[in-house]
Biotite code that builds the C-alpha atoms (Angstrom):
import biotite.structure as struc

atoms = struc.array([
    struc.Atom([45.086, -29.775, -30.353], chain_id="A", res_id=1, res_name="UNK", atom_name="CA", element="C"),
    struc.Atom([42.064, -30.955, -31.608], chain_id="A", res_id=2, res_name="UNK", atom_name="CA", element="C"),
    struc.Atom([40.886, -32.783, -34.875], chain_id="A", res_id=3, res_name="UNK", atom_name="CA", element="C"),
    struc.Atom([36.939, -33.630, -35.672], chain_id="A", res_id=4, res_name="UNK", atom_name="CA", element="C"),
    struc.Atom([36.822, -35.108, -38.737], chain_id="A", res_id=5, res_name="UNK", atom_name="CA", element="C"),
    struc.Atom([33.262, -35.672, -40.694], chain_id="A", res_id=6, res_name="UNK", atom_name="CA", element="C"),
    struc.Atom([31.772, -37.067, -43.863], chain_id="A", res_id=7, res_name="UNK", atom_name="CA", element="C"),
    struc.Atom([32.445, -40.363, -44.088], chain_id="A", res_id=8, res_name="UNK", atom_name="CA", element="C"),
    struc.Atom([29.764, -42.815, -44.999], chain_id="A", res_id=9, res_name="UNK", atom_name="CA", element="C"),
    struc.Atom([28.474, -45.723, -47.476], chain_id="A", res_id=10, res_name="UNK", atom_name="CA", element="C"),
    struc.Atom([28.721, -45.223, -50.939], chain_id="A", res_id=11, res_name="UNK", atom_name="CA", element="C"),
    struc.Atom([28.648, -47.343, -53.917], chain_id="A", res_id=12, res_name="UNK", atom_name="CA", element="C"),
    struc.Atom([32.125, -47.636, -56.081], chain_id="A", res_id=13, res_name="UNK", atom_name="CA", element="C"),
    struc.Atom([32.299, -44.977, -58.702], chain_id="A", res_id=14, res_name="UNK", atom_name="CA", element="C"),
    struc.Atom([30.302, -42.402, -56.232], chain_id="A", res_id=15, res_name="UNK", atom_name="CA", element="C"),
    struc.Atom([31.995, -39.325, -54.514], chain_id="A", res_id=16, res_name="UNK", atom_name="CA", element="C"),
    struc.Atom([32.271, -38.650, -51.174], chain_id="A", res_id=17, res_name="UNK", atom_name="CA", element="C"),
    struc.Atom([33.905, -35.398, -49.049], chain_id="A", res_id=18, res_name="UNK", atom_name="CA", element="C"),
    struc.Atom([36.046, -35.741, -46.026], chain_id="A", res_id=19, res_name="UNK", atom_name="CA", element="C"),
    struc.Atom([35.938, -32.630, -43.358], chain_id="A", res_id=20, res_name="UNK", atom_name="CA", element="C"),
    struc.Atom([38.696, -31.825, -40.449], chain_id="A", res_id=21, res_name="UNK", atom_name="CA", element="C"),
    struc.Atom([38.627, -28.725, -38.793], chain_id="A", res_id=22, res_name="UNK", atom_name="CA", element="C"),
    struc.Atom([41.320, -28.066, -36.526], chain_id="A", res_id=23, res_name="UNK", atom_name="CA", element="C"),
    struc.Atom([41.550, -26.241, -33.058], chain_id="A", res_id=24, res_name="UNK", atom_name="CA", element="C"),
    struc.Atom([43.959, -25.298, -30.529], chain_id="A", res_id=25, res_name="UNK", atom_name="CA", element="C"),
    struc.Atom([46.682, -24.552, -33.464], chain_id="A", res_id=26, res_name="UNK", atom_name="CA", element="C"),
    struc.Atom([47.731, -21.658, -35.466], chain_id="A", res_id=27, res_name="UNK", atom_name="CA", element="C"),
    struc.Atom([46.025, -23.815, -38.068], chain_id="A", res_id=28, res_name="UNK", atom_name="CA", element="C"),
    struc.Atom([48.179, -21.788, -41.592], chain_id="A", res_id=29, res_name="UNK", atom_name="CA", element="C"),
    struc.Atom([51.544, -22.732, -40.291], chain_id="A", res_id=30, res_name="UNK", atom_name="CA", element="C"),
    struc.Atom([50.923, -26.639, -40.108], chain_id="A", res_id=31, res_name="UNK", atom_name="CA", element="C"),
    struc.Atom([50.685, -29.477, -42.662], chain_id="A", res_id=32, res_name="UNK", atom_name="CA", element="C"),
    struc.Atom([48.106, -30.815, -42.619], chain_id="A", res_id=33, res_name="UNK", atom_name="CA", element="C"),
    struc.Atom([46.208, -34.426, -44.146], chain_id="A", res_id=34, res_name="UNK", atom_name="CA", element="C"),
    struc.Atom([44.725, -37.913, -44.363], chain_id="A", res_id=35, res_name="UNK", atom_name="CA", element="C"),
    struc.Atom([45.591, -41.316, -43.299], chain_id="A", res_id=36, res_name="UNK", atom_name="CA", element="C"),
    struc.Atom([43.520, -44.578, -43.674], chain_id="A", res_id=37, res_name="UNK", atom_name="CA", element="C"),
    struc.Atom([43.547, -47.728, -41.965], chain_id="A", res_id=38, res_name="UNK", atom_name="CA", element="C"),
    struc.Atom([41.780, -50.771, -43.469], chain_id="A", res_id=39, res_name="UNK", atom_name="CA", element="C"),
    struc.Atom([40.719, -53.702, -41.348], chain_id="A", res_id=40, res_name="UNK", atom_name="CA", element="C"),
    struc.Atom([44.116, -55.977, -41.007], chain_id="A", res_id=41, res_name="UNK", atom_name="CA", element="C"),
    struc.Atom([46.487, -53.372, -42.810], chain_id="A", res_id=42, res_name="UNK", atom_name="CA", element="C"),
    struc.Atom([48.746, -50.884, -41.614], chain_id="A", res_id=43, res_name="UNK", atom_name="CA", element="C"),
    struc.Atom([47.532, -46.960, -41.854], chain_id="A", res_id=44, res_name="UNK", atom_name="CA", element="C"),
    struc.Atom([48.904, -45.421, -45.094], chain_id="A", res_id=45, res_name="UNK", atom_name="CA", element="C"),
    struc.Atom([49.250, -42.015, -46.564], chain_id="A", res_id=46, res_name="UNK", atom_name="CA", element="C"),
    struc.Atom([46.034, -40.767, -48.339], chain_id="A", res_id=47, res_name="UNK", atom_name="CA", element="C"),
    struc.Atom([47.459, -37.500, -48.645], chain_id="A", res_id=48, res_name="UNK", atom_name="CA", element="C"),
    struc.Atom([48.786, -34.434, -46.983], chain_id="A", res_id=49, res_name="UNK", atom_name="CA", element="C"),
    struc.Atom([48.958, -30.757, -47.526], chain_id="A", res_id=50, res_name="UNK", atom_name="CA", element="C"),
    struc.Atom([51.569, -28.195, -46.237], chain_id="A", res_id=51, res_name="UNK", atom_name="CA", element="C"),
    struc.Atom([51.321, -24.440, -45.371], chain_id="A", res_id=52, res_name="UNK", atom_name="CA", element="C"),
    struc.Atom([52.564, -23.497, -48.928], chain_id="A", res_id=53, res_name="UNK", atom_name="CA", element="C"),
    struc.Atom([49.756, -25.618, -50.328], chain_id="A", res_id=54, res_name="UNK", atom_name="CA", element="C"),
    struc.Atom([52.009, -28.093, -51.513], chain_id="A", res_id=55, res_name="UNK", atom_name="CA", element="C"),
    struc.Atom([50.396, -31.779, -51.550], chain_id="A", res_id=56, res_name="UNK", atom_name="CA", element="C"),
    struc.Atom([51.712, -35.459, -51.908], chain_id="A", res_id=57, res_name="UNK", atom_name="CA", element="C"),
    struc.Atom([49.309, -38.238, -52.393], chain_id="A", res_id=58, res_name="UNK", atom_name="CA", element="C"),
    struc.Atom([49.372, -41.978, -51.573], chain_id="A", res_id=59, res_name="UNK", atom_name="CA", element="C"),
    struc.Atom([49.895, -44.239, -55.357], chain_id="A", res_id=60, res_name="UNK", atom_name="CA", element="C"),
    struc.Atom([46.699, -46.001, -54.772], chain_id="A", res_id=61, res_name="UNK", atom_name="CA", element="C"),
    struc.Atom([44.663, -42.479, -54.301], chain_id="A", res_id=62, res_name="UNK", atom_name="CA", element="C"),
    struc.Atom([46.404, -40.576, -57.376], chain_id="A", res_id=63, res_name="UNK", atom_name="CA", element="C"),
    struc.Atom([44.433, -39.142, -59.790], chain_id="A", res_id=64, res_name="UNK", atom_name="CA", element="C"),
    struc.Atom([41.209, -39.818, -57.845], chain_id="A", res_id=65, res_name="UNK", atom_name="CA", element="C"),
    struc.Atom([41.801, -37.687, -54.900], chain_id="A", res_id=66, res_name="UNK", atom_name="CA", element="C"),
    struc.Atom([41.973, -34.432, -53.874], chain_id="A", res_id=67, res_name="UNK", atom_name="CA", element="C"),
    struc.Atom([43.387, -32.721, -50.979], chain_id="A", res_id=68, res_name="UNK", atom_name="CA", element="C"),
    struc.Atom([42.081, -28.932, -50.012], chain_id="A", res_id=69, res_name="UNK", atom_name="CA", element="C"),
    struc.Atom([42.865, -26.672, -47.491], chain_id="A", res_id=70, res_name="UNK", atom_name="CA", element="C"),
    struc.Atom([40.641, -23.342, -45.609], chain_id="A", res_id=71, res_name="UNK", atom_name="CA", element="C"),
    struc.Atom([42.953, -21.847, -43.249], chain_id="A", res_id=72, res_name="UNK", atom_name="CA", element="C"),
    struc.Atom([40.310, -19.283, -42.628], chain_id="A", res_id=73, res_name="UNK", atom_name="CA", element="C"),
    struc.Atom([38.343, -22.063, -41.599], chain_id="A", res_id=74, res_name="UNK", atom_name="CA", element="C"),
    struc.Atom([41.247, -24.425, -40.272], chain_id="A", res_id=75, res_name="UNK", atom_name="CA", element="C"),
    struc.Atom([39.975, -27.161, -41.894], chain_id="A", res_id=76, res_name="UNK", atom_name="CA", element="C"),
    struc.Atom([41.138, -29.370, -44.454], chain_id="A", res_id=77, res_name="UNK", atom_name="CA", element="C"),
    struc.Atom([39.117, -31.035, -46.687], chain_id="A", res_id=78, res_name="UNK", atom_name="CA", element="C"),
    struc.Atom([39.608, -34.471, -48.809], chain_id="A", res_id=79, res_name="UNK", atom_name="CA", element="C"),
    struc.Atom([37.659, -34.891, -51.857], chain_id="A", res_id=80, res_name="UNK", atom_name="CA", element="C"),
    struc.Atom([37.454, -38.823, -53.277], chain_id="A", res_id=81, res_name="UNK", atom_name="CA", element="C"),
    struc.Atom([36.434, -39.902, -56.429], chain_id="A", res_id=82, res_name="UNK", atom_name="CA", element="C"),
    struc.Atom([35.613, -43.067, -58.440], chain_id="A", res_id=83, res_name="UNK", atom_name="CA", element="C"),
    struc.Atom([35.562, -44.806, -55.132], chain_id="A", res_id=84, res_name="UNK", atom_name="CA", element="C"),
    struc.Atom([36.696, -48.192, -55.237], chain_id="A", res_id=85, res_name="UNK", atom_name="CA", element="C"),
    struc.Atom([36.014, -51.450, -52.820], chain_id="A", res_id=86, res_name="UNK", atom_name="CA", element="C"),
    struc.Atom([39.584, -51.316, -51.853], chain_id="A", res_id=87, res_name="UNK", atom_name="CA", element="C"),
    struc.Atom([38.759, -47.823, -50.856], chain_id="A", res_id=88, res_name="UNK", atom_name="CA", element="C"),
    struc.Atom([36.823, -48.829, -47.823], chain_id="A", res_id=89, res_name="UNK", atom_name="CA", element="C"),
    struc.Atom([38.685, -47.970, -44.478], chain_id="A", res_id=90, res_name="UNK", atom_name="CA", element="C"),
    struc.Atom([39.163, -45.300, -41.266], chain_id="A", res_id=91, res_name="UNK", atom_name="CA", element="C"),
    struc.Atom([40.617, -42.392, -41.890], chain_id="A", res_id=92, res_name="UNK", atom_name="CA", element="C"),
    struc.Atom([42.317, -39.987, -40.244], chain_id="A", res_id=93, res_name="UNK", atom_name="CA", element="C"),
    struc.Atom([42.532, -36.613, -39.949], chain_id="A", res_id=94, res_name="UNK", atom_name="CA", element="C"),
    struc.Atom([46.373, -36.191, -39.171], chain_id="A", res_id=95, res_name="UNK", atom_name="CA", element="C"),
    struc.Atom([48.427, -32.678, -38.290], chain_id="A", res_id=96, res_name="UNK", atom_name="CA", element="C"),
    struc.Atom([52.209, -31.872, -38.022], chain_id="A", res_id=97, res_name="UNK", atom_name="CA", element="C"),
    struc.Atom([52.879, -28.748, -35.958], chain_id="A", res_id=98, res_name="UNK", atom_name="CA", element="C"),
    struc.Atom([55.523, -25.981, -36.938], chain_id="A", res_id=99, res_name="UNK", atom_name="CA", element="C"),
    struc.Atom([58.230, -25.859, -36.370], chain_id="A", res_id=100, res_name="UNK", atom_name="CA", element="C"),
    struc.Atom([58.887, -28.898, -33.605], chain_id="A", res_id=101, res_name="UNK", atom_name="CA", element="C"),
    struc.Atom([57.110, -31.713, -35.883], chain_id="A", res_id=102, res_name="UNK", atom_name="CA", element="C"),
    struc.Atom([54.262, -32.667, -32.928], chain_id="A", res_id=103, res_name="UNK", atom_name="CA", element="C"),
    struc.Atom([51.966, -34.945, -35.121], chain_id="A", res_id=104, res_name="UNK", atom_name="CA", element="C"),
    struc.Atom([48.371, -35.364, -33.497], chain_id="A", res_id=105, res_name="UNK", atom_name="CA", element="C"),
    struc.Atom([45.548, -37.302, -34.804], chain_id="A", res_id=106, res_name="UNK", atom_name="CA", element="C"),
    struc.Atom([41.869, -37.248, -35.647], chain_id="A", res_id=107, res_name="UNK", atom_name="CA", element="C"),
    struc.Atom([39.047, -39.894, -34.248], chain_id="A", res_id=108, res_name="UNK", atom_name="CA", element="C"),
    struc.Atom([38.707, -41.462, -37.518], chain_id="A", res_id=109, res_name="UNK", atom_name="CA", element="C"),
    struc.Atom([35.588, -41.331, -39.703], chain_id="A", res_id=110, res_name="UNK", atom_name="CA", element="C"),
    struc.Atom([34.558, -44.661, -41.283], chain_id="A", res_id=111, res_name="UNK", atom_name="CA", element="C"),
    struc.Atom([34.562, -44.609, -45.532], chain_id="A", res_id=112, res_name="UNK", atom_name="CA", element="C"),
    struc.Atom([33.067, -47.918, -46.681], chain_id="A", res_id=113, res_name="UNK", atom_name="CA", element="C"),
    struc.Atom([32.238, -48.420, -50.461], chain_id="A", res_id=114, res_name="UNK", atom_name="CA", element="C"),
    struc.Atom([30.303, -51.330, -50.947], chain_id="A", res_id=115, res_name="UNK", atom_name="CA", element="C"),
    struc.Atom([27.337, -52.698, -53.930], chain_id="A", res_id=116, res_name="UNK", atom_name="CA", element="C"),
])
């Protein structure tokens, strides 16, 4: 299994940014698929995740601003982030859950830092 995530970068609060992960070595339409993020001294939380039926869930702090995508002609799921905030600034990760034994794998991490 393989994740390569892409798209992070600097961006001032309020601006936009698009988060890429395309997936190989999976039957990528059976698996949920999503985001994690890891700020410096914090623990990695949910961003969000989609499943195979296209159903999402989304992290408090991201809700509303956020939005989780999915291509499974593509295998790659995208994360679209609004009205980016400083608190916003972090790693994340690209993160999959295999059907039906639960495997989770993980991206490299693509650095998101929001800054004036």
């Amino acid at each position: 299994v393989q994740l390569q995530a892409s798209g992070g970068g600097f961006v001032q609060p309020g601006g936009s940014l698009k988060l890429s992960c395309a997936a190989s070595g999976v039957i990528f339409r059976l698996n949920a698929v999503g985001w994690y993020r890891q700020a410096p001294g914090k623990q990695r939380e949910l961003v969000a995740t989609i499943n195979s039926n296209y159903s999402s869930n989304y992290g408090d702090s991201v809700l509303g601003r956020f939005t989780i995508s999915r291509d499974n002609a593509k295998s790659t799921v995208y994360l679209q982030m609004n009205s980016l905030k400083l608190e916003d600034t972090a790693v994340y990760y690209c993160w999959i859950r295999l059907f039906p034994l639960k495997n989770e794998y993980w991206g490299q991490g693509t650095q998101v830092t929001v800054s004036s």
